[in-house]
NUTOR-341212 format. One record per residue (C-alpha): residue number from 0; x, y, z; residue in three letters. Coordinates in pm, 1 decimal. Layout:
// residues N
[r NUM, [X, Y, Z], ALA]
...
This chain:
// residues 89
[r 0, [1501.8, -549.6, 2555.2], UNK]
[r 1, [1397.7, -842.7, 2416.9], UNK]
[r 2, [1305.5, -905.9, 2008.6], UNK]
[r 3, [1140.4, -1186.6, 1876.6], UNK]
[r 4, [1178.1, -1350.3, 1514.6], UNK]
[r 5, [863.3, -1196.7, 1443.9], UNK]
[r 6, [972.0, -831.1, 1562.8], UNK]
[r 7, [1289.9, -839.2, 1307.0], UNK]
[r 8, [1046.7, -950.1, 1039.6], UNK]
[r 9, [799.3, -689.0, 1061.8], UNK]
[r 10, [1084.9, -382.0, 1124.8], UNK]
[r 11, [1267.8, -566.0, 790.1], UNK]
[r 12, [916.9, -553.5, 605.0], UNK]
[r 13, [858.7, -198.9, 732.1], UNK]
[r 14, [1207.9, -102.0, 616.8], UNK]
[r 15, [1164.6, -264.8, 238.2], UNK]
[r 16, [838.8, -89.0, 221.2], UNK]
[r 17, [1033.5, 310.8, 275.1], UNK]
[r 18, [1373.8, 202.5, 72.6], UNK]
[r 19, [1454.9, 130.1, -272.5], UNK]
[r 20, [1699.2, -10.5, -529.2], UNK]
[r 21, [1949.4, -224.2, -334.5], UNK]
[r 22, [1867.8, -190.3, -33.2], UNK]
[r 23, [1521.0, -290.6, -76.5], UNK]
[r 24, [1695.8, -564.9, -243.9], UNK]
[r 25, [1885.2, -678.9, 25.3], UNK]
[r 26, [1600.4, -688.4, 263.7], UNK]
[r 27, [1426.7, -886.5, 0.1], UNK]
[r 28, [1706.8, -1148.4, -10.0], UNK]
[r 29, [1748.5, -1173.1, 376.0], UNK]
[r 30, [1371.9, -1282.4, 408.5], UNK]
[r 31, [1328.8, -1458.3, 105.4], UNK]
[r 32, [1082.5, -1261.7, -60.5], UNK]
[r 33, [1038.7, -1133.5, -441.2], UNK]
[r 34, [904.2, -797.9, -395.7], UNK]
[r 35, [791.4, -553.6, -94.9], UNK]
[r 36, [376.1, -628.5, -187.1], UNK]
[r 37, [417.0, -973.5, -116.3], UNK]
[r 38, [620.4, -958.8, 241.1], UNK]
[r 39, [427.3, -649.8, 358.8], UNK]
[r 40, [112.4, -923.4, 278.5], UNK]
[r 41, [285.8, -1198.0, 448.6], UNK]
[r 42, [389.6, -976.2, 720.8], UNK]
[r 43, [-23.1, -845.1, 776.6], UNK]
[r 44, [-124.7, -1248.6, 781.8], UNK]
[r 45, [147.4, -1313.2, 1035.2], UNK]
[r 46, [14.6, -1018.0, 1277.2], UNK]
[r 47, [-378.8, -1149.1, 1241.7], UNK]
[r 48, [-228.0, -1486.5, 1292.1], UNK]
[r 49, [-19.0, -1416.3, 1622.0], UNK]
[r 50, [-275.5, -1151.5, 1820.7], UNK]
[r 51, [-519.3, -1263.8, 2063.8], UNK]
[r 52, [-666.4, -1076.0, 2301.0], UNK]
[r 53, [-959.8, -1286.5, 2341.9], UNK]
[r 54, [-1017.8, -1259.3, 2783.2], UNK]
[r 55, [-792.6, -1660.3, 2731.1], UNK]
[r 56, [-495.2, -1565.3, 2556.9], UNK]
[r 57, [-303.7, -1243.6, 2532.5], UNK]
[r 58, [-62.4, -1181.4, 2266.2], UNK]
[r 59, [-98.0, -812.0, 2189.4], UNK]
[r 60, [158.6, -694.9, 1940.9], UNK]
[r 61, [279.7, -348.8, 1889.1], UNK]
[r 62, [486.6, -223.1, 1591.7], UNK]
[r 63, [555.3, 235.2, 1564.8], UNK]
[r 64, [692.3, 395.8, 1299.4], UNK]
[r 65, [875.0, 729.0, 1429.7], UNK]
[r 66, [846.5, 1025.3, 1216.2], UNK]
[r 67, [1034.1, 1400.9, 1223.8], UNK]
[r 68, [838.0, 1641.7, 1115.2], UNK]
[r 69, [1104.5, 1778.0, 884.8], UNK]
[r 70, [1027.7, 1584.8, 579.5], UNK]
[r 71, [754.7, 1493.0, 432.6], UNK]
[r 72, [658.9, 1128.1, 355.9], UNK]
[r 73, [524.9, 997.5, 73.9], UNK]
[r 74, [129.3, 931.1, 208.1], UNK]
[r 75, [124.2, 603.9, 33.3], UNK]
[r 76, [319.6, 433.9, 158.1], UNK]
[r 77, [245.6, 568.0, 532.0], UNK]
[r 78, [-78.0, 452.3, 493.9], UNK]
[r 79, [22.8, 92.0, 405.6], UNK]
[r 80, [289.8, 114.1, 687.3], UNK]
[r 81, [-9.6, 202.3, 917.7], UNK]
[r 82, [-311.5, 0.3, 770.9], UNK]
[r 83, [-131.9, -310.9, 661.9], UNK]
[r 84, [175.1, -343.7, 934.2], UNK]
[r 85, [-66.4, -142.3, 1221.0], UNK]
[r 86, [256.8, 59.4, 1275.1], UNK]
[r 87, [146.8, 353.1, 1515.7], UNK]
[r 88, [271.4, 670.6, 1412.5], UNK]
């Protein structure tokens, strides 16, 4: 397996967006951010930025979030994981 830069960004924004407290806080620190909102927004600009699929240039990204279905998940934040990160559940 291979992981770009880019792929450890978006699983670190992914992971600030479902932890709090500390932890979030130590995501935070690693990638310089102040809060969760603004890398999960720097973290959507990136993706737009980086795919192309335009029949010239293919960069087609791919993020999943993997879910049991023991728990349930707070829809929220799901949602954002899904709209603004295109995670694929």
């Amino acid at each position: 397996n291979v992981l770009s830069p880019a792929n450890i960004y978006f699983a670190l924004c992914m992971l600030a967006q479902t932890t709090d407290g500390s932890s979030r806080g130590q995501i935070l620190d690693v990638v310089g951010k102040q809060n969760a909102d603004t890398l999960c927004e720097n973290a959507n600009k990136l993706w737009q930025k980086m795919y192309k699929n335009d029949g010239n240039t293919t960069c087609v990204l791919a993020n999943s979030l993997w879910l049991s279905n023991d728990y349930d998940y707070v829809s929220k934040t799901v949602n954002k994981l899904k709209d603004k990160l295109y995670a694929y559940l």
